[in-house]
C-alpha positions in Angstrom: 95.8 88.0 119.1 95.8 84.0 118.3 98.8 82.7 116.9 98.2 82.4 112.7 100.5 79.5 111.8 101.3 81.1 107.8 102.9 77.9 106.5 99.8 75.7 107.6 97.6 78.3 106.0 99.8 78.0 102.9 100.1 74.1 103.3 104.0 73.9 103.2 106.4 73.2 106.2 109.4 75.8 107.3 111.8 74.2 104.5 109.6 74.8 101.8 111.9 77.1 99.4 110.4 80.7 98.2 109.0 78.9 94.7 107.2 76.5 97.0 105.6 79.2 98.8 105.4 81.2 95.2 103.1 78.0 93.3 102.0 77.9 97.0 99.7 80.9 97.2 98.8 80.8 93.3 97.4 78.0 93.7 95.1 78.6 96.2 94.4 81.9 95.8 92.9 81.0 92.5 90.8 78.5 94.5 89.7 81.1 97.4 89.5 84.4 95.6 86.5 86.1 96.3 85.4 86.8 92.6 85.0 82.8 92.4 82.9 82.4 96.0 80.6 85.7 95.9 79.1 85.5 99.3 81.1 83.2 100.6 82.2 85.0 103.9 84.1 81.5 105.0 86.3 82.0 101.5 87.0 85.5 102.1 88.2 85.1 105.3 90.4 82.3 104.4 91.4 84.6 101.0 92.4 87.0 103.4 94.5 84.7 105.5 96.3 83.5 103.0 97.1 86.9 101.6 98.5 87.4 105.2 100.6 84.3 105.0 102.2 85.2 101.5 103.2 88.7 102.6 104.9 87.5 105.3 106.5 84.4 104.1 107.3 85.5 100.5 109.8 87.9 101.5 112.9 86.3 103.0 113.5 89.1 105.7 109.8 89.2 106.7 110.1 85.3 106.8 113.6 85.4 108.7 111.5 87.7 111.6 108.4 85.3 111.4 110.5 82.2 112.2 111.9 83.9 115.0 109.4 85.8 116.5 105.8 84.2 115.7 103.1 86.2 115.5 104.9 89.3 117.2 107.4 89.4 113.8 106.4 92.9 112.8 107.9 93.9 116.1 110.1 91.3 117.2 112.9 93.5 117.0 111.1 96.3 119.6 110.8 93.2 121.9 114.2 92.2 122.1 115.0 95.5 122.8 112.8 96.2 125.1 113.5 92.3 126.9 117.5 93.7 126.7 116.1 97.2 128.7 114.8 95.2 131.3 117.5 93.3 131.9 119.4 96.3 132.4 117.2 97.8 135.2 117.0 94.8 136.7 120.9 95.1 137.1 120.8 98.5 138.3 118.5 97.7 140.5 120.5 95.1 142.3 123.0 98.0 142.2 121.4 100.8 143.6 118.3 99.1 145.3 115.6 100.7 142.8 114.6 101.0 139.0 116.2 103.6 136.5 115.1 104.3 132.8 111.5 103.4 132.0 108.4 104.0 134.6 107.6 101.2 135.8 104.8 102.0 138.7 104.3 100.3 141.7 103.0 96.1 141.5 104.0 96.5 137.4 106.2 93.9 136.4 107.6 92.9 133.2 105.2 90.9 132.1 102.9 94.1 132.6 105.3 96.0 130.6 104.8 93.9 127.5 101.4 93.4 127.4 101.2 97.3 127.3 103.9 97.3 124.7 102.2 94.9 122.0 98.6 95.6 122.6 97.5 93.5 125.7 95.9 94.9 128.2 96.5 98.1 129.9 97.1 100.6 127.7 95.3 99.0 124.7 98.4 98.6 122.6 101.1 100.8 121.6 99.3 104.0 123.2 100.5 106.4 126.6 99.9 105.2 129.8 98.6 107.8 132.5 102.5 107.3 133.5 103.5 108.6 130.6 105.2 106.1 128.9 105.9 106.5 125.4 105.5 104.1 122.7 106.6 103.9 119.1 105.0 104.4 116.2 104.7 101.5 114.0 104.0 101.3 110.0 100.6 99.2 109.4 101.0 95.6 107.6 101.4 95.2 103.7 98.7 94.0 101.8 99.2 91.5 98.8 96.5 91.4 95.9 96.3 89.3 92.7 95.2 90.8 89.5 94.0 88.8 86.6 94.8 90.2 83.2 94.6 88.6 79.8 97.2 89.0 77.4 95.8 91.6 75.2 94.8 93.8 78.2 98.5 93.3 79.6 99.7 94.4 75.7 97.9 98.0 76.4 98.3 100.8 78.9 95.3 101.5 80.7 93.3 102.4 83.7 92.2 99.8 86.2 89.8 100.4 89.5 89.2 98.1 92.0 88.6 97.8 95.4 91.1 97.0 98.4 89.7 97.3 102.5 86.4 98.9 101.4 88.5 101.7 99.3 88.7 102.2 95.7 91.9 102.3 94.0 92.5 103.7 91.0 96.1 102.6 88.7 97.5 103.0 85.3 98.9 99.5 84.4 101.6 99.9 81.5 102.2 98.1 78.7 104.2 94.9 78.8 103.6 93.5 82.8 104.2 89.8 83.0 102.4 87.1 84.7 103.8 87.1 88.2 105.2 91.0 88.6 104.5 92.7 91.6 104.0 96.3 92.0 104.2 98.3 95.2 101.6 101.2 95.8 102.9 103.1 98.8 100.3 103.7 101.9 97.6 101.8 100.6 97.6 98.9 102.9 96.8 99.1 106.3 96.4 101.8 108.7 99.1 102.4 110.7 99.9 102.0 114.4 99.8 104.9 116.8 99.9 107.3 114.0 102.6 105.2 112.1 102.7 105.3 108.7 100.3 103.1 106.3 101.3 100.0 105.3 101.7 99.2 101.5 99.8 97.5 98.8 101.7 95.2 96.5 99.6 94.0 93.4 101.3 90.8 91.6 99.8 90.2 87.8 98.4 86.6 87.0 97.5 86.4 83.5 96.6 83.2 82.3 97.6 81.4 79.1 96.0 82.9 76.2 94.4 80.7 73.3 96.4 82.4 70.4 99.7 83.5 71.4 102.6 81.9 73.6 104.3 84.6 75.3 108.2 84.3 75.9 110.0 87.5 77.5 109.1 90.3 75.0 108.7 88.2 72.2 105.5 85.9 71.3 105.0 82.8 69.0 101.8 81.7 66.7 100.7 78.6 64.5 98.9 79.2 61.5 97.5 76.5 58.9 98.5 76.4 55.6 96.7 74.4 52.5 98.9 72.1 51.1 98.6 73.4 47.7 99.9 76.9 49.2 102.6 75.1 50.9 104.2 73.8 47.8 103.8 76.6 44.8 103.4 79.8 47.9 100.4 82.5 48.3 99.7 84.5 50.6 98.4 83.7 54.2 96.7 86.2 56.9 98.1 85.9 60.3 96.5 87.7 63.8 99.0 90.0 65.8 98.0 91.7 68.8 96.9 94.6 66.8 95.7 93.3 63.6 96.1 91.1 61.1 98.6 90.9 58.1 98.8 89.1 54.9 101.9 86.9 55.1 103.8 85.9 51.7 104.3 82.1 51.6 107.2 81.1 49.8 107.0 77.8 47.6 108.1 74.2 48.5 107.2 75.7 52.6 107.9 72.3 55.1 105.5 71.9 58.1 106.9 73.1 61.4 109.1 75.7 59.1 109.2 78.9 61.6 109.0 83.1 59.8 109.9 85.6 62.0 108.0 89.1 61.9 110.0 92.1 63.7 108.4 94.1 65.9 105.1 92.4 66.0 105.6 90.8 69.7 104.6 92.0 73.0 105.7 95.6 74.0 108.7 96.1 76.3 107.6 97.3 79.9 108.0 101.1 80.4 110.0 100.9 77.2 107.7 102.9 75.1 107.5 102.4 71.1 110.0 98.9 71.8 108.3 95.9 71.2 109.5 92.3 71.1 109.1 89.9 67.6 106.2 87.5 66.7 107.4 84.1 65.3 104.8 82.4 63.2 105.1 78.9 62.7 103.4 76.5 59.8 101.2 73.7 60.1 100.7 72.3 56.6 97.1 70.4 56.3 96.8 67.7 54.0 93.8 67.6 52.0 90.8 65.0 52.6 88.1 63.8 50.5 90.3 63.8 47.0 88.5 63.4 44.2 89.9 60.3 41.8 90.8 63.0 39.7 93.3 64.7 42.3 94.7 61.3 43.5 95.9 60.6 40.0 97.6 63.5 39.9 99.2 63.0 43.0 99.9 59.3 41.8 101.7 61.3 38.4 103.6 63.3 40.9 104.9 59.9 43.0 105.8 58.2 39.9 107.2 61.2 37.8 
């Protein structure tokens, strides 16, 4: 297996902190993902890389093994034990004058002994010898994935399929996910070693700034334009939530930039069913154009009065 240098990939250097590698990956997986370059095999295979990377390199213990491992991380930890074995039957053997513990058969070094171990050649990886040696089972590599939502669809609990190594999956996204949460689906990343269990799939949420609505925690904000007429005796107004729209009372002598808060309105609270955060509207008073000479008397009355 070549050696897949994950911060090159990700176009940091090993001091980069987890943000870095965070904005990182965002960024370019935006650029690569296969949705933007259909039939681009070059993009995919790059997409696919980088997911690798961010897997390993987002997650501080993975990245602690990476930087002292290399490309054996997954099971760096199986070497060293196995190096620290050798070392013992080496000392036996200058003990005893032969080998105890593991099988090692006649012109098989050490060297030998590893390949076999972490799938040189041999045994073809992590398999049985004809010697008999046993080997562990390992758990198959995670798989990250980016889902784009909009802010509506996040606002709703529903179904979503799509498709991960050539096999659909099928999840129930709740209500309230926010842009950047991950979510673990157990044993459907991939396959295992020697029988090991699957690897996982972790699915992080992008959604992308929405035209209408700023989103802050649970609770979102608005604009909405008021005449100035309305503004200074008060009316009503209709204002767009995520589930409708309501008719908003407008009190008199209302200043541009004054703020109304409506309970309840906001952005539901994640796997808090029936909670929802508050929607805060804020005024933009528009002052009127093309006055007739009529109007701009009366404004000139109001000046002077």
């Amino acid at each position: 297996m070549a050696y897949i240098d994950y911060y090159k990939i990700l176009g940091v250097d090993k001091s980069a902190t987890q943000d870095d590698i965070k904005k990182a990956y965002r960024k370019l997986a935006r650029k690569l993902h296969p949705d933007l370059n259909p039939d681009d095999k070059e993009s995919e295979r790059k997409f696919k890389e980088l997911n690798e990377a961010n897997e390993v390199l987002s997650n501080p213990e993975n990245r602690t093994k990476y930087d002292k491992y290399g490309e054996n991380w997954k099971h760096g930890e199986e070497y060293e034990k196995a190096q620290q074995q050798q070392q013992r039957q080496y000392q036996q053997q200058n003990y005893n004058g032969g080998y105890s513990g593991a099988d090692f058969g006649e012109g098989e070094d050490f060297s030998d002994f590893f390949q076999n171990m972490f799938g040189g050649a041999g045994t073809g990886g992590f398999g049985k010898s004809s010697r008999g040696r046993a080997s562990g089972k390992f758990k198959g590599q995670d798989v990250q994935a980016e889902l784009t939502l909009n802010l509506r669809d996040a606002a709703v609990t529903h179904p979503q399929t799509f498709e991960i190594n050539g096999k659909k999956v099928r999840i129930t996204i709740p209500a309230g996910v926010y842009d950047g949460q991950k979510i673990k689906l157990k044993g459907h990343g991939n396959p295992g070693v020697n029988g090991g269990p699957n690897g996982d799939l972790y699915i992080m949420f992008n959604i992308p700034v929405d035209p209408d609505f700023e989103r802050v925690g649970d609770d979102l904000k608005t604009k909405v334009a008021i005449d100035l007429y309305t503004a200074v005796l008060g009316g009503d107004v209709k204002v767009n939530t995520l589930d409708g729209s309501v008719n908003l009372k407008v009190k008199p002598e209302t200043q541009s930039g004054m703020t109304v808060r409506l309970k309840g309105k906001g952005f539901p609270v994640y796997k808090k069913e029936g909670e929802h955060g508050d929607l805060f509207v804020t005024y933009e008073v528009k002052m009127p154009t093309n006055l007739t000479d009529k109007q701009k008397d009366l404004f000139e009355q109001l000046k002077n009065s």
